[in-house]
Structure formats: structure tokens, C-alpha cells
N, C-alpha and C positions, 0 to 999 in steps of 0.2 A: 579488497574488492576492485581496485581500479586497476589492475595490473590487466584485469579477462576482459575480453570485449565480449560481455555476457550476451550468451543466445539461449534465452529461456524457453522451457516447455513445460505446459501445466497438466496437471493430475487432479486426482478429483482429495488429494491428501496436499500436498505443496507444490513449490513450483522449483524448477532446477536447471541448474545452467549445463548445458551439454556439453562443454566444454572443459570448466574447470571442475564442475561437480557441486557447484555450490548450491544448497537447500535451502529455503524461503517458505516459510507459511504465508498464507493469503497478507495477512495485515502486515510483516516487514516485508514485503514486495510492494505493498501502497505506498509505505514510506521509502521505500527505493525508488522508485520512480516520480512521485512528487515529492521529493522532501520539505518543500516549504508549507503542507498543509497541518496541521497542526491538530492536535484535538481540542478542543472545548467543553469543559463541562462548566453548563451554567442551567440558565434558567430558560426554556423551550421559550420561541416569542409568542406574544400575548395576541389574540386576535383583536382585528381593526373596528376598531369602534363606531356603529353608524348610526348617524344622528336621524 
């Protein structure tokens, strides 16, 4: 992937580089672009308790 200086263009199915061709669904285009964000499965937070 780092060879293309990707120019992406989105469709209402994936997203794709005009260039080298390369195809992307929604969620590995999330992680292409931030890749430091991570999923979490845990526990939803708890609502704030007022006294």
C-alpha cells in the first residue's frame, strides 16, 4: 500500500483508489486512516450518579 499515493473515491459499496485500484470497505478504510484507534469491547460506561 505505501508504494500509491492513494486518491480515493467513495461508492455507496466500497471505497477505491483511482489510481492503483485498490478496494476498501467502509471499516478497513477507518483503519487506514487512523490506525491508532482500536476497538474496544467492554463494558458501556455506567451513568453518573447524583446525590
Amino acid at each position: 500500500m505505501s508504494e500509491c499515493n492513494h486518491d480515493f473515491i467513495g461508492t455507496a459499496q466500497h471505497i477505491k483508489c483511482r489510481r492503483c485500484g485498490l478496494v476498501l470497505n467502509a471499516e478497513q478504510y477507518k483503519e487506514y486512516k487512523n490506525p491508532q484507534i482500536k476497538k474496544t469491547a467492554g463494558k458501556p460506561r455506567q451513568r453518573k450518579k447524583v446525590e
